[in-house]
C-alpha positions as CSV (number, residue, x, y, z in Angstrom):
1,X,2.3,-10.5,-63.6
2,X,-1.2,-8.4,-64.1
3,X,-2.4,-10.7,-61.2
4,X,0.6,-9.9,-58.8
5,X,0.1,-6.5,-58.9
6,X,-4.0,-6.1,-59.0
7,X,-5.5,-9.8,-57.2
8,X,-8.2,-11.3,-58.4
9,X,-11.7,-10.0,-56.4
10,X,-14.4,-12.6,-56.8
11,X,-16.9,-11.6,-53.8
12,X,-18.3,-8.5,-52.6
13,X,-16.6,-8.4,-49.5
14,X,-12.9,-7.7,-51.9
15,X,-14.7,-5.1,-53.3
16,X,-14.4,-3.3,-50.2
17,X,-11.7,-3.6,-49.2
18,X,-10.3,-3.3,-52.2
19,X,-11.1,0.5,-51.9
20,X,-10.1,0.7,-48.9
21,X,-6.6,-0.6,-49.7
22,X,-6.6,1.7,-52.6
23,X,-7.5,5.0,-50.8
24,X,-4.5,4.0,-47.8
25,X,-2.3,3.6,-50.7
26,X,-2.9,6.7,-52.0
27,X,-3.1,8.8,-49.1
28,X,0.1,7.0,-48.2
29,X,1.7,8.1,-51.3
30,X,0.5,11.2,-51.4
31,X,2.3,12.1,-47.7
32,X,5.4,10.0,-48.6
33,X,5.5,12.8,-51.5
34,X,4.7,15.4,-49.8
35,X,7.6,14.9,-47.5
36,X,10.0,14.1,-49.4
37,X,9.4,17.1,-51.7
38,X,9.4,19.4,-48.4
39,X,13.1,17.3,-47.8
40,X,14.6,17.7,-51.0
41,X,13.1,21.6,-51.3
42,X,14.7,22.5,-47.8
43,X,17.9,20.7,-48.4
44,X,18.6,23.0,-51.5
45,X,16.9,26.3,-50.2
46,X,18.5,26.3,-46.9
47,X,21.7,24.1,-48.0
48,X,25.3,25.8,-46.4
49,X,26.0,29.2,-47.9
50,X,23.0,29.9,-49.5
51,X,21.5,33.7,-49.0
52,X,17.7,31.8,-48.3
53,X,16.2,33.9,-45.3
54,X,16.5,32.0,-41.8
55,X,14.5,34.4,-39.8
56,X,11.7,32.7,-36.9
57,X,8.2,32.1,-38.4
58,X,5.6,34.3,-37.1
59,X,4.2,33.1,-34.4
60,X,0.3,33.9,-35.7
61,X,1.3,31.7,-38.9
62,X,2.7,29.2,-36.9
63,X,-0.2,28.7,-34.8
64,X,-2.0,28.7,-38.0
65,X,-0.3,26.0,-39.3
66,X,-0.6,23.2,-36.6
67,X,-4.2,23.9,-35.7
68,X,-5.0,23.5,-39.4
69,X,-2.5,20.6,-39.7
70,X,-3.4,18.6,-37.0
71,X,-7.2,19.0,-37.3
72,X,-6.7,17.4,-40.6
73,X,-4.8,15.0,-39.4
74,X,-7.7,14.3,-36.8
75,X,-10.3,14.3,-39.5
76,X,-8.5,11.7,-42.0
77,X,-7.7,9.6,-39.2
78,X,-11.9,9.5,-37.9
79,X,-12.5,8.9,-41.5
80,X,-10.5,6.6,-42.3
81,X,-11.2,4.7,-38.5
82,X,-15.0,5.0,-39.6
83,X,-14.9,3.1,-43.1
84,X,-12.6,0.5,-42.1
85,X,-14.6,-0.2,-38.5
86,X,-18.1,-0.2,-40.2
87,X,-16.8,-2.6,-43.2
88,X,-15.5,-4.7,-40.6
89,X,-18.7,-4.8,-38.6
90,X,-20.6,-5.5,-41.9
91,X,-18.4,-8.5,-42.6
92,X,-19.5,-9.7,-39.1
93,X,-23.4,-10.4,-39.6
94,X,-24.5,-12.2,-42.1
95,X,-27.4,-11.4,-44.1
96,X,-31.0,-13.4,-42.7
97,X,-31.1,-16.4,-45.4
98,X,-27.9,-17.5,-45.8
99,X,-26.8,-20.6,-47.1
100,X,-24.7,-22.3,-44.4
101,X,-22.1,-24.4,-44.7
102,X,-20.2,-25.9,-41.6
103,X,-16.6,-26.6,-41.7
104,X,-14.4,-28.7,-39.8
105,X,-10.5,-28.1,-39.5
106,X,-7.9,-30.8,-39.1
107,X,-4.3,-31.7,-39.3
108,X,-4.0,-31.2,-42.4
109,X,-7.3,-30.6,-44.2
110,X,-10.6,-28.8,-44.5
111,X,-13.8,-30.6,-44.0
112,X,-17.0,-29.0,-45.5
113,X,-20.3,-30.1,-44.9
114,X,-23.6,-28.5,-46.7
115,X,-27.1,-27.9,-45.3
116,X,-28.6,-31.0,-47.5
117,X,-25.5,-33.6,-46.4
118,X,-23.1,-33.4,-49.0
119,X,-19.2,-33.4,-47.6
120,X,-16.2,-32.2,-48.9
121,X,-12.5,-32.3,-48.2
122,X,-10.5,-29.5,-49.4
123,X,-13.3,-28.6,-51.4
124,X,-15.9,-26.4,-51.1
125,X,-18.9,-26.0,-53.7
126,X,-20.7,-22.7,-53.6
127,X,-23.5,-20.9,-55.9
128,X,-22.7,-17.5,-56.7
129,X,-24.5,-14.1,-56.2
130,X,-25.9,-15.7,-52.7
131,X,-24.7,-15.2,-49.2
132,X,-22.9,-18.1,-48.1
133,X,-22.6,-18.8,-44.1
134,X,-19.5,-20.7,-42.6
135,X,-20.1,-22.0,-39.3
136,X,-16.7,-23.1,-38.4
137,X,-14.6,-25.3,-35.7
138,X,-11.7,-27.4,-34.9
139,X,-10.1,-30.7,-34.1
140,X,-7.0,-30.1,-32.5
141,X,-5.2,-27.0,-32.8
142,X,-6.0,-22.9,-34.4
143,X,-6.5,-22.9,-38.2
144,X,-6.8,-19.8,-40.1
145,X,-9.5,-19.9,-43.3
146,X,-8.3,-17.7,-46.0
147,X,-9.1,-17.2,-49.2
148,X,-7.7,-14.4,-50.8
149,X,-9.3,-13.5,-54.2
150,X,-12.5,-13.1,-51.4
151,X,-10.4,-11.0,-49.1
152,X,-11.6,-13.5,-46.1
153,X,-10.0,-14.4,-43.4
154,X,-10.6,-15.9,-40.0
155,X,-9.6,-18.0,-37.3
156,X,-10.5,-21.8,-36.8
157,X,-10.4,-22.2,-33.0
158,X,-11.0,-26.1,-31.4
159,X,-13.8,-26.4,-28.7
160,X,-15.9,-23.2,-30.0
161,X,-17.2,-21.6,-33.2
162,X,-16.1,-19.0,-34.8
163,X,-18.0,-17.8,-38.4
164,X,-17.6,-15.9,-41.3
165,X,-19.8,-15.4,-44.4
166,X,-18.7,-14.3,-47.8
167,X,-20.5,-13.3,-51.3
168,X,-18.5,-14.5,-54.3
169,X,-19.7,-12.8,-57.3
170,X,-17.8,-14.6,-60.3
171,X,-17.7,-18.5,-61.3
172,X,-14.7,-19.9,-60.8
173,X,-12.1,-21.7,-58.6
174,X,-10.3,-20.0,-56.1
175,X,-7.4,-21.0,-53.4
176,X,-8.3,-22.2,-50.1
177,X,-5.7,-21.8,-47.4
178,X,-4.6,-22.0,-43.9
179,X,-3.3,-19.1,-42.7
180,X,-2.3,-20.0,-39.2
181,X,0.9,-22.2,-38.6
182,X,-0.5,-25.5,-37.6
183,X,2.4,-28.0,-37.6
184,X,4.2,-30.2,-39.9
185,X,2.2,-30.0,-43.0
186,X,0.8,-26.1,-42.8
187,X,2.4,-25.7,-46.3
188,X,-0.2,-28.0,-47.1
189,X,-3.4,-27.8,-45.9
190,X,-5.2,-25.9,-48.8
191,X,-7.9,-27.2,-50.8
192,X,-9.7,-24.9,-53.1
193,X,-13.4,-23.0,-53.7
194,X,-15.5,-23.6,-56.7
195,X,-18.5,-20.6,-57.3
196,X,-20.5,-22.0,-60.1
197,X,-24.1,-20.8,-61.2
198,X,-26.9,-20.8,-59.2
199,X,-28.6,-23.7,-61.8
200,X,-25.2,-25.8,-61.8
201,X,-24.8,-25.7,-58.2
202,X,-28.4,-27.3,-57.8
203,X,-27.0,-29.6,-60.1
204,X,-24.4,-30.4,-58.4
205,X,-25.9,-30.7,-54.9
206,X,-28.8,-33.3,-56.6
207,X,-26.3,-35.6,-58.2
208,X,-24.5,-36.1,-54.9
209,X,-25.5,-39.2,-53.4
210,X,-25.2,-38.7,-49.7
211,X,-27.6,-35.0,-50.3
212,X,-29.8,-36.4,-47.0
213,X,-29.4,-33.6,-45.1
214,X,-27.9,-32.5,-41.6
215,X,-31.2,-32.3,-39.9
216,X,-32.3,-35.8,-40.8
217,X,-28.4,-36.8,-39.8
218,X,-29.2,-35.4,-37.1
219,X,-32.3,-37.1,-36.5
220,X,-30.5,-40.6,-36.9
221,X,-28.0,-39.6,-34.0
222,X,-31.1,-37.9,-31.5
223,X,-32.2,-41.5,-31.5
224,X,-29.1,-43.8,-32.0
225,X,-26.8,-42.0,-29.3
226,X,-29.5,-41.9,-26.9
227,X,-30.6,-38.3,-26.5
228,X,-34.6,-38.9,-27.2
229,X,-33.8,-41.2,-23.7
230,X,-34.6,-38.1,-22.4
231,X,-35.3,-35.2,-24.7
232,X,-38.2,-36.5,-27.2
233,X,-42.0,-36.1,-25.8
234,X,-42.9,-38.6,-23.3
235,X,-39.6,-39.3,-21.7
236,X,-39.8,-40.6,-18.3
237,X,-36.3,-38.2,-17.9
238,X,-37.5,-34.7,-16.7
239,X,-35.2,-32.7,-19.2
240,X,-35.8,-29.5,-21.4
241,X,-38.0,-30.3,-24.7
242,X,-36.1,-29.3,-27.9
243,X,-38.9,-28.0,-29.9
244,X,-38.9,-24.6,-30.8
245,X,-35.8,-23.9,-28.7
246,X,-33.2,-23.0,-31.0
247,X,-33.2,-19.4,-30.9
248,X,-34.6,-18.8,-27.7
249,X,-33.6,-17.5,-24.7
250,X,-33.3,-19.6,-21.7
251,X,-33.2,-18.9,-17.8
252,X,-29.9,-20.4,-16.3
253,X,-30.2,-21.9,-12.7
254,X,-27.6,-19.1,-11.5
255,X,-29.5,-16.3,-12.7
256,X,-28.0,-15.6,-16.0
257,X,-29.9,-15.9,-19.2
258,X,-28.6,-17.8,-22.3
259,X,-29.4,-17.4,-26.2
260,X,-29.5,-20.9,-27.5
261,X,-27.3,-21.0,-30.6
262,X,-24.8,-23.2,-31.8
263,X,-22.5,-22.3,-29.3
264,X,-24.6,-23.1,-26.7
265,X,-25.9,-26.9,-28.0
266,X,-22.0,-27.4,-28.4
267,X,-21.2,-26.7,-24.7
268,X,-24.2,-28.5,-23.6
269,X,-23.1,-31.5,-25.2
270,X,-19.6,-31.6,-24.3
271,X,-20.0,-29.4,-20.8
272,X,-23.4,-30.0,-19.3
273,X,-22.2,-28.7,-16.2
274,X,-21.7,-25.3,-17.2
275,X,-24.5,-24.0,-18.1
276,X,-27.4,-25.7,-16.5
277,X,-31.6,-25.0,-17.6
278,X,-33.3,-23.5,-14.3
279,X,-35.7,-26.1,-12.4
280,X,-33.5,-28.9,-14.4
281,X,-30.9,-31.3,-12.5
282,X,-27.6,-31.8,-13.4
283,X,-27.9,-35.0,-14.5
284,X,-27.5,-34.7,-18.1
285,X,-23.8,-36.8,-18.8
286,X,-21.0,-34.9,-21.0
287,X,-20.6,-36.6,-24.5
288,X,-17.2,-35.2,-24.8
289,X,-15.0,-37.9,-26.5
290,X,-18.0,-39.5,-27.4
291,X,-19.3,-37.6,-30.4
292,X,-17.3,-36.2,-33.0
293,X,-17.0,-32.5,-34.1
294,X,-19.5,-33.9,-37.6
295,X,-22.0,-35.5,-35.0
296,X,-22.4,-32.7,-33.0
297,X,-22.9,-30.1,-36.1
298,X,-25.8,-32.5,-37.3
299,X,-27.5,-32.8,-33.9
300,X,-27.3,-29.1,-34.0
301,X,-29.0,-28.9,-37.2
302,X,-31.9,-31.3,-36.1
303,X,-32.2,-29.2,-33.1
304,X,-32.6,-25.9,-35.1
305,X,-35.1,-27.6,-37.6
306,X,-37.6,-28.2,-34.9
307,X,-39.1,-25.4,-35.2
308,X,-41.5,-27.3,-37.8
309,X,-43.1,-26.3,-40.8
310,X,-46.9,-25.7,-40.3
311,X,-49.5,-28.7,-39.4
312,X,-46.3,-31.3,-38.7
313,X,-45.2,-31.9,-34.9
314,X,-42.4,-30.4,-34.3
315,X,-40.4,-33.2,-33.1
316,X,-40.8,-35.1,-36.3
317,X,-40.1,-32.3,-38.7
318,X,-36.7,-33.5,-39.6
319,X,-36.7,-37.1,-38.9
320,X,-36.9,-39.6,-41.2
321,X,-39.9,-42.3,-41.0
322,X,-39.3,-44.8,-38.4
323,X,-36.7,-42.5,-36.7
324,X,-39.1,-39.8,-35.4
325,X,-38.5,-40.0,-31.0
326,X,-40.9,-40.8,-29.3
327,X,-41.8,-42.0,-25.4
328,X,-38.9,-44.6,-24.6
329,X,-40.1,-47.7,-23.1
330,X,-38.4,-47.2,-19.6
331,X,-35.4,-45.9,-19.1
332,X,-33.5,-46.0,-22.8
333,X,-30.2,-47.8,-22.6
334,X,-28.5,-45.4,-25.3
335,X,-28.5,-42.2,-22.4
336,X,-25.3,-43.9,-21.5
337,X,-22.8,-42.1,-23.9
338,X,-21.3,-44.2,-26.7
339,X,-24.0,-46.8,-26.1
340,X,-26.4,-46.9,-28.7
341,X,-30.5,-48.1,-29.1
342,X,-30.7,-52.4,-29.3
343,X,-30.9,-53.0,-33.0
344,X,-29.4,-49.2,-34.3
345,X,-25.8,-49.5,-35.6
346,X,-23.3,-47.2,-34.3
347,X,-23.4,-43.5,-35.7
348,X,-20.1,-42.5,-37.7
349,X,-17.6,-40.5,-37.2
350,X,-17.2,-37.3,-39.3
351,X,-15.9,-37.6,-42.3
């Protein structure tokens, strides 16, 4: 019953807005009392046949009165606009450094997928005390991600990203839920979120055995569905070199200028047209149907890891020996989406 009335807050995020749900509900009850006291005194002072005084107010009093009560009004409402706005913004940026975790939503499930490989379905692994980072997107139709002891919230949309990041401050499991009515089996898409200690949850992340990381994913796919045909040093293709671009800002051949994020390796990938390099032809094909949501979050990974550590060439900071793209030997026959390198086996799917 105790956890009815007063939730469970697990990140630092609920603490907020905690008091802020707190101070409405006070100030709520404070006016609902306030009126109803002014009801219940009038009702009996001025009830029928009472001797009570009905004369007009003075009007100096009464001007008074609404000045004062409407500037107050003014004041709580400014206040009140100015916590909740700037808690709101707050919960909007991230903190630089934080862990990030993509997640993919489906009919009916949640798809998780960390930084050094490991996947989840309907689960999600977490340390505590460290920003976490959700990068999320979806297969077919709006999800909602909530998880209420972290007072989190936010929409899942398919064909863009949408992120969200969160704190959680005690070890435990909490619920994971959709909150957006997504067809037959809403009731049921709802997994759950384990915080553990910052020591277990290296523990956990070593023992898994698919912990090879999205950037060297990544690399696998550059290679296997034909992008270093044309992106890796050398190419006989002239397209835009991927090193050190994540990040940047890039002129568009209509004039505009473009931050290259997540977003914008997603809609390069599945809408080339759109938003075309300047001095680069249109000739780059669109891979949508081809790759899957899980492919293209790990090709966006290797992009972003490009920017290598010191002494190692940029291109081969995340790709495995033997994988590293190089000059193609003509033409490569995997530029044709879905086709891949002679000899490479078919990337999968997500999971």
């Amino acid at each position: 019953m105790s956890a009815f009335f007063v939730p469970v807050s697990a990140s630092t995020q609920a603490a907020t807005t905690d008091r802020l749900f707190l101070l409405l509900l006070v100030l709520s009850g404070v006016i609902l009392l306030l009126v109803f006291s002014l009801v219940a005194v009038f009702a009996v002072r001025y009830r029928r046949g009472s001797s009570a005084p009905r004369g007009a107010m003075p009007a100096i009093l009464s001007r008074e009165f609404e000045i004062g009560w409407t500037a107050a009004t003014l004041f709580v409402f400014l206040f009140l606009f100015w916590w909740a706005s700037s808690a709101q913004v707050a919960a909007l940026i991230p903190p630089a450094g934080a862990l990030e975790i993509h997640v993919v939503a489906k009919q009916w499930m949640w798809k998780t997928q960390h930084p050094e490989g490991p996947r989840e379905i309907n689960e999600l692994h977490v340390p505590a005390d460290t920003p976490v980072r959700l990068l999320m997107t979806s297969e077919d139709v709006i999800h909602s991600f909530f998880v209420p002891a972290f007072r989190i919230k936010k929409d899942v949309l398919p064909g863009r990203y949408t992120e969200t990041w969160f704190q959680a401050t005690k070890p435990g499991v909490y619920h994971l839920l959709c909150a957006e009515y997504c067809g037959t089996d809403h009731a049921r898409m709802e997994g759950r979120v384990v915080v553990m200690p910052a020591q277990d949850y290296a523990r956990w992340l070593g023992a898994r055995p698919e912990a090879d990381g999205l950037a060297r994913e990544g690399a696998r796919l550059f290679v296997s569905r034909g992008c270093a045909g044309c992106h890796a040093p050398g190419s006989r293709v002239r397209a835009p070199r991927l090193a050190g671009l994540f990040g940047s800002t890039v002129p568009l051949s209509d004039g505009r200028r473009a931050v290259v994020d997540e977003a914008y390796i997603r809609d390069s990938i599945l809408q080339p047209e759109r938003d075309i390099a300047a001095g680069y032809d249109p000739i780059m094909p669109s891979f949508r149907g081809v790759l899957g949501d899980g492919e293209i979050v790990a090709l966006t990974a290797y992009i972003r890891s490009l920017a290598a550590p010191e002494g190692r060439p940029a291109a081969e900071a995340a790709a495995p020996p033997g994988l590293a793209p190089g000059p193609p030997e003509g033409r490569s026959p995997a530029m044709e989406p879905g086709r891949a390198l002679e000899g490479t086996p078919p990337a999968g799917g997500s999971p």
